[in-house]
C-alpha positions as CSV (number, residue, x, y, z in Angstrom):
1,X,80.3,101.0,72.7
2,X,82.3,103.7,72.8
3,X,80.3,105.4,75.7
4,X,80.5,102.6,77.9
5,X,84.0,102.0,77.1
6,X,84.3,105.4,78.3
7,X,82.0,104.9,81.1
8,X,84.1,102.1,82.2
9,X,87.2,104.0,82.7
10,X,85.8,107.2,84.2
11,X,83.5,105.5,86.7
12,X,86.1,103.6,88.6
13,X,89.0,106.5,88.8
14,X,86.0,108.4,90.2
15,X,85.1,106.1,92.5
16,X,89.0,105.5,94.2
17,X,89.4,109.1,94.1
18,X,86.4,109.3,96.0
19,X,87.5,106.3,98.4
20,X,90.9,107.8,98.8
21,X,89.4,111.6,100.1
22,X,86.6,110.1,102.3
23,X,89.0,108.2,103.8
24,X,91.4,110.8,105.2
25,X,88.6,112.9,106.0
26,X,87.1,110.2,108.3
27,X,90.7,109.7,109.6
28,X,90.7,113.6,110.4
29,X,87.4,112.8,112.4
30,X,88.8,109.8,114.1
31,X,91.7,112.0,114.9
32,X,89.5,115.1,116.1
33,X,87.3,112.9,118.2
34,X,90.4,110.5,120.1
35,X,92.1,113.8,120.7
36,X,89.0,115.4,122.5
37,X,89.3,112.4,125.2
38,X,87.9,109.0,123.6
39,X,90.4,106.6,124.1
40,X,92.3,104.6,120.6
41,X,91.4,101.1,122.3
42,X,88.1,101.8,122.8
43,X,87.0,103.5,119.5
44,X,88.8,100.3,117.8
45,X,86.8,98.1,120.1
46,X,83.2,99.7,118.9
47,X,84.5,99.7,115.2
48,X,85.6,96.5,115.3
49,X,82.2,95.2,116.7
50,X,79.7,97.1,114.2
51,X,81.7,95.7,111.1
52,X,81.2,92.1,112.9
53,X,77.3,93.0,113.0
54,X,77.4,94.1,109.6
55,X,79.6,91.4,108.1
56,X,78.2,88.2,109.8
57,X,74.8,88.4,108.6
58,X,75.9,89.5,104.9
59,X,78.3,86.8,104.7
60,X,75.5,84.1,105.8
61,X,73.1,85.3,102.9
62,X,75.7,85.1,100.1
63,X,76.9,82.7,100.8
64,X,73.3,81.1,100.7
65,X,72.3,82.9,97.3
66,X,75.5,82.0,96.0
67,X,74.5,77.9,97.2
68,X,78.2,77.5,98.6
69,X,77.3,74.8,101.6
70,X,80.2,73.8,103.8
71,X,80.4,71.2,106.7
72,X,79.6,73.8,109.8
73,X,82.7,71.9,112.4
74,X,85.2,72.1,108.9
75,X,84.3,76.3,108.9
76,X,84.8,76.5,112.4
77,X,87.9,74.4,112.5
78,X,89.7,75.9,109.3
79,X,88.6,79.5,110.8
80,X,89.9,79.3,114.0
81,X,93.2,77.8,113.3
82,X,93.8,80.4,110.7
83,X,92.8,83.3,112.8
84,X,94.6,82.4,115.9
85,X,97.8,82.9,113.1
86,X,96.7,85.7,111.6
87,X,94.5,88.0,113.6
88,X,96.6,89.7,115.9
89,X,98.7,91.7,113.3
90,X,95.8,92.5,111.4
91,X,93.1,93.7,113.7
92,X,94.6,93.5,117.2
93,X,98.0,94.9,115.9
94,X,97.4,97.1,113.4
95,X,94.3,99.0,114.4
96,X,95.8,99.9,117.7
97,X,99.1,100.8,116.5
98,X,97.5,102.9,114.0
99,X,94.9,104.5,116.1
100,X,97.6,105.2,118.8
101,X,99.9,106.6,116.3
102,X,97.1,108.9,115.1
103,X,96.3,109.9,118.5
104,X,100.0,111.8,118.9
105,X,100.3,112.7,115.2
106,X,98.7,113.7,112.4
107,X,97.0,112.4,108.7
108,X,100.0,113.2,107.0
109,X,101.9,111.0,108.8
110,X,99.0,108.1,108.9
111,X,99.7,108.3,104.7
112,X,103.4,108.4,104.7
113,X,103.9,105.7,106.9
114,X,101.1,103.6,104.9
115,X,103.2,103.7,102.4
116,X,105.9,101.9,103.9
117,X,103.5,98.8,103.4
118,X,104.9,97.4,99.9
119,X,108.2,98.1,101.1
120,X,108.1,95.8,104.1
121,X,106.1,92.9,102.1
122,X,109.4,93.2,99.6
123,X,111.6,93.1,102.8
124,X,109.9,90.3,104.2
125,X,109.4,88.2,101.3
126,X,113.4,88.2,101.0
127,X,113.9,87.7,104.6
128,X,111.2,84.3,104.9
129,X,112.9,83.5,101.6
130,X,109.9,83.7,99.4
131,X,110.9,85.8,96.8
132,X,114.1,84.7,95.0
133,X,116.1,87.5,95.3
134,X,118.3,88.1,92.0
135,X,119.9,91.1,91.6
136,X,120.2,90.4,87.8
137,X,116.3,91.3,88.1
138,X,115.1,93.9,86.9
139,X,112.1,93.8,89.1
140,X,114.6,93.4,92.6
141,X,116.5,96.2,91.4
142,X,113.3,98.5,91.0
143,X,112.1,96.7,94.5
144,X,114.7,97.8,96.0
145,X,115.7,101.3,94.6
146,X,111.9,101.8,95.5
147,X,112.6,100.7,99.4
148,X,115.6,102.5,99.9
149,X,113.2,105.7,98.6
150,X,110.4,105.0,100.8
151,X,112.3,104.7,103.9
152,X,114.3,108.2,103.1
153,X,110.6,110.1,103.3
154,X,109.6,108.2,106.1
155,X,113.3,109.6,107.7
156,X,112.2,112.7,106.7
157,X,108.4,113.4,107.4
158,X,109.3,112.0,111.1
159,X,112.7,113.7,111.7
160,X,112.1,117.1,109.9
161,X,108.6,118.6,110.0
162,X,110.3,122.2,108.9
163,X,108.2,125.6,108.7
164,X,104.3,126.3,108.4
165,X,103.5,126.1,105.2
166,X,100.1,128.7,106.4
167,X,100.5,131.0,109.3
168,X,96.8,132.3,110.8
169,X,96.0,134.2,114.1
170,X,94.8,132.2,117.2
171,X,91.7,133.2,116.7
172,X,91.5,131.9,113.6
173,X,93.4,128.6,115.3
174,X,90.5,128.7,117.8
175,X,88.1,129.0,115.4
176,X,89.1,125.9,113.1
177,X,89.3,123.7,116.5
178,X,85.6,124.1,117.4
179,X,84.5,121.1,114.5
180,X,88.1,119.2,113.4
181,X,91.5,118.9,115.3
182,X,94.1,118.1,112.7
183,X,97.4,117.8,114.2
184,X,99.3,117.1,117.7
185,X,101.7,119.1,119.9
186,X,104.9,118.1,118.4
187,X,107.2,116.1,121.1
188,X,105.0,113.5,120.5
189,X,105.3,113.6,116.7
190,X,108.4,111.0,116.6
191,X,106.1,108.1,118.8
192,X,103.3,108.5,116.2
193,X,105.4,107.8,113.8
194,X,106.8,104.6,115.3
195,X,103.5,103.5,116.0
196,X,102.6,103.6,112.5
197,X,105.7,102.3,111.1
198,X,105.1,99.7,113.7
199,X,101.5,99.2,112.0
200,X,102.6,99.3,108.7
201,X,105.3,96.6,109.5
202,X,101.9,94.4,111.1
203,X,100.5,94.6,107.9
204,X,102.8,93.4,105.9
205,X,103.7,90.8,108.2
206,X,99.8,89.7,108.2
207,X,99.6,90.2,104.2
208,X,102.7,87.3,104.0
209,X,100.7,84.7,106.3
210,X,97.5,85.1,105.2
211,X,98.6,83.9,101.3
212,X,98.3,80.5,102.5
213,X,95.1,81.0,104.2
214,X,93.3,82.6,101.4
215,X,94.6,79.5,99.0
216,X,93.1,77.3,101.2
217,X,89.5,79.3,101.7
218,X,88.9,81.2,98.7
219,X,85.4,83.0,100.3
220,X,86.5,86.2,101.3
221,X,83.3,87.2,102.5
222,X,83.1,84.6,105.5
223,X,87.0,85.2,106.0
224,X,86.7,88.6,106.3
225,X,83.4,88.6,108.7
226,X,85.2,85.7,111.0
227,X,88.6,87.3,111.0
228,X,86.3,90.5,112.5
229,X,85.2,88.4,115.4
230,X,88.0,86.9,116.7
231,X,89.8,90.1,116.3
232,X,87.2,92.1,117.8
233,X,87.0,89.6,120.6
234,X,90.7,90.3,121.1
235,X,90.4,93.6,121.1
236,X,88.1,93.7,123.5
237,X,90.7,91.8,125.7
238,X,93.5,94.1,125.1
239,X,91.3,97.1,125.9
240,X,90.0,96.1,128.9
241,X,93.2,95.4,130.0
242,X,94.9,98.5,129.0
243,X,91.8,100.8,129.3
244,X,90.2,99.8,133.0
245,X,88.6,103.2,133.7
246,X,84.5,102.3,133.2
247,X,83.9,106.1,132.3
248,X,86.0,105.7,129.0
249,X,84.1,103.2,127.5
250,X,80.8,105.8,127.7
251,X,79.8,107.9,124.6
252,X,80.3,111.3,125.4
253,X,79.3,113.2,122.3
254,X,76.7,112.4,119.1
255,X,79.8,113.4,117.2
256,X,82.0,110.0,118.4
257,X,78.9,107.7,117.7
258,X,78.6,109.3,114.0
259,X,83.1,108.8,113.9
260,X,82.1,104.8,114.8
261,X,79.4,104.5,112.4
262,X,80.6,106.1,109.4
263,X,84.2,104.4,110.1
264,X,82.7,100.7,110.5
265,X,80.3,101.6,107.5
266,X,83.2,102.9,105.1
267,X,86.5,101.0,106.2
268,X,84.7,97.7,107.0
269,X,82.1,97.7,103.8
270,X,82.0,100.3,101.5
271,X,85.4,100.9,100.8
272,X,86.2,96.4,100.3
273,X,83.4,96.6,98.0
274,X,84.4,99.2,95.7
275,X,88.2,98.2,96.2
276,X,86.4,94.3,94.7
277,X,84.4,96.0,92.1
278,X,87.1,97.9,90.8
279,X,89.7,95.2,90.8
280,X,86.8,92.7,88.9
281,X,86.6,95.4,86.3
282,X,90.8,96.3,85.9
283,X,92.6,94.4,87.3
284,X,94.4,94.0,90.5
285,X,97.2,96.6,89.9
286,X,94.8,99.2,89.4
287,X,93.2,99.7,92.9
288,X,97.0,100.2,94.9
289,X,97.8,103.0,92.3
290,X,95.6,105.3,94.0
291,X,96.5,105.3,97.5
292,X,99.1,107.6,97.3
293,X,96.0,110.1,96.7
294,X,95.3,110.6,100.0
295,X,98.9,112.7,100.7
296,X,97.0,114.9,98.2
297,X,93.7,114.8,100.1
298,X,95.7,115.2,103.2
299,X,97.5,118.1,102.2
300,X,94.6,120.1,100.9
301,X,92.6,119.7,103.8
302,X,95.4,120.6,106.3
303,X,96.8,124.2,104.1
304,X,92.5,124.5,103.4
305,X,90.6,124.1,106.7
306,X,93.1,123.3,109.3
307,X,95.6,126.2,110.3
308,X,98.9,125.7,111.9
309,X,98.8,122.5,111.3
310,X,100.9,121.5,107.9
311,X,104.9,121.8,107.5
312,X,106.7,121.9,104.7
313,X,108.7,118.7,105.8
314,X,106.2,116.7,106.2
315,X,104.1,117.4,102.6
316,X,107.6,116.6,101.1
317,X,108.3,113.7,102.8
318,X,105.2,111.8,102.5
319,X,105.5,113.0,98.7
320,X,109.0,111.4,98.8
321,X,107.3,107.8,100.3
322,X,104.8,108.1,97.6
323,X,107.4,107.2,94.8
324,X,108.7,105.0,97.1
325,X,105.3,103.3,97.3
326,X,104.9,103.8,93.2
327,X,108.5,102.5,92.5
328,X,108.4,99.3,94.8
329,X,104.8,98.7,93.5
330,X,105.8,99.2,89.5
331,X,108.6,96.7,90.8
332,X,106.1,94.3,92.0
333,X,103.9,94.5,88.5
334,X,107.5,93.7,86.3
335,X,107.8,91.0,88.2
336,X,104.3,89.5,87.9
337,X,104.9,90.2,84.4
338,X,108.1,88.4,84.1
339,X,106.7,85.1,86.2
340,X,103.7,85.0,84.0
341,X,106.2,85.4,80.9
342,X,108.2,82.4,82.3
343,X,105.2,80.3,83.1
344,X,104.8,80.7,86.9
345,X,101.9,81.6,88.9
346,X,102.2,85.1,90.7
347,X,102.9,85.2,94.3
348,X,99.9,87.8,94.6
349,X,97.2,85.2,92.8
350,X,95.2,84.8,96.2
351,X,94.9,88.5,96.4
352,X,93.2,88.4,93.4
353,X,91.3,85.9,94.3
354,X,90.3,87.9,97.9
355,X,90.8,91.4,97.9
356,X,88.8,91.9,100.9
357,X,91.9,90.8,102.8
358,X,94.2,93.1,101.7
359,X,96.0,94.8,104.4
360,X,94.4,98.5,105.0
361,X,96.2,100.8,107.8
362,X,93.4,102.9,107.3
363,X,90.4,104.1,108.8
């Protein structure tokens, strides 16, 4: 007993640790290969339509093995109305805004400006007046003290990058460009970083519609794998419209096709199934406490492997959004705490139900 108690709460730190560092290194990868000439709309696009491949037929046979049998024009109807809400912020939205964002900044700034997500779902919520805000609340208080801190490091990792924190020679520079590009010439620093506060805000506007949706379709796995259709069919739109040069939808390189694969694999599979197995197993305020990991991650692969390419500023600032991102979300648990004290049901019960949905900003 005692080993698999153990067992039980080594394997799942492991395996979010894990989730968190392949993560920014595929983001690294998607960054390396859109700054080498593939265009943002178009590597979304190919993404967007693997994970629809993938997800569509493994929906279908669980679905099957798990006997849940649903009137086919009640799917489709429920679906479509619910995506036509829904799936612009989340796929449309947020994967170009982040991809764009990436493409004139940097990792670092891709996790500091993720972390802005809990912060606009608390803004939000008191704006649409779904959280009763009460100041006499411990929770609000912590909600917002944990705001107010998350948007300061997102001031300051976008305003003030400040020195190198690793000096090398150009050859050395050269050298490290041949396999990864890390960062971004710097005027266009500040426009990546409203493009991914710009995501970040998508998110959490798609994380307060899609409550409803998931209370009223509880399978996640045909949510998830129709919510990637439509939004890779919209996509697609969008891109054509903005991208209209035939050459740019071409492959150029083995090295893109891997960048698709591997992302699609990961972000649209992998990573929702470990983020479910993990939350089955402890709970669902275990899985966000680890995404502040990838600042970590981030930082040790830009001062290890990627010179000239890491400021001071930016490391601090993205540390300073991280205990914005941990105060907010320790908010968030004392006021689950409190309803459940009091009797109420949670206002994050559907993503317990459905943590495939969860807003990602993520590769």
């Amino acid at each position: 007993m005692e080993v698999r108690a153990k067992f039980g709460e080594v394997v799942p730190f492991v395996s979010l640790v894990i989730i968190e560092g392949c993560t920014i290194g595929l983001t690294i990868m998607a960054k390396t290969i859109i700054t080498n000439g593939l265009s943002p709309v178009v590597f979304v696009v190919y993404t967007s339509a693997l994970v629809t491949i993938i997800l569509l037929p493994y929906s279908f046979i669980s679905s099957c093995k798990n006997r849940i049998i649903k009137k086919l024009l009640t799917f489709i109807f429920l679906k479509l109305m619910l995506s036509l809400a829904n799936e612009l912020c989340r796929i449309t939205l947020t994967q170009n805004l982040t991809f764009m964002g990436l493409r004139y900044s940097s990792p670092i700034l891709v996790c500091a400006m993720g972390h802005l997500i809990p912060a606009f779902n608390f803004l939000l919520s008191v704006v649409l007046r779904k959280t009763k805000f009460d100041w006499r609340s411990t929770s609000v208080q912590v909600k917002v003290i944990g705001t107010l801190i998350s948007i300061m490091g997102a001031i300051l990792v976008e305003f003030f990058k400040g020195p190198l924190i690793r000096n090398s020679s150009d050859h050395q520079l050269q050298h490290s460009k041949q396999l990864f590009i890390y960062s971004t010439t710097s005027e266009h620093w500040v426009l990546g970083g409203i493009l991914l506060a710009a995501a970040s805000l998508s998110v959490a506007l798609w994380n307060t519609v899609q409550m409803g949706a998931v209370q009223k379709y509880p399978e996640a796995m045909k949510v998830l794998s129709y919510y990637s259709l439509l939004g890779t069919i919209q996509c697609a739109i969008v891109s054509f419209m903005v991208e209209r040069d035939p050459s740019a939808w071409k492959l150029q390189h083995n090295m893109e096709i891997l960048v698709i694969v591997l992302t699609a694999l990961f972000g649209g599979v992998i990573r929702s199934h470990v983020h479910m197995w993990c939350l089955h197993l402890k709970g669902p305020s275990y899985v966000p406490l680890f995404k502040p990991f990838g600042i970590a991650f981030a930082s040790t692969f830009g001062v290890t492997f990627f010179a000239n390419s890491l400021h001071y500023g930016s490391v601090i600032g993205a540390a300073i959004t991280g205990m914005g991102y941990y105060t907010v979300m320790w908010g968030k648990f004392r006021g689950d705490e409190e309803n459940i004290k009091q009797g109420y049901e949670t206002s994050d019960s559907s993503d317990k139900k459905v943590p495939l949905l969860q807003g990602e900003m993520e590769v």
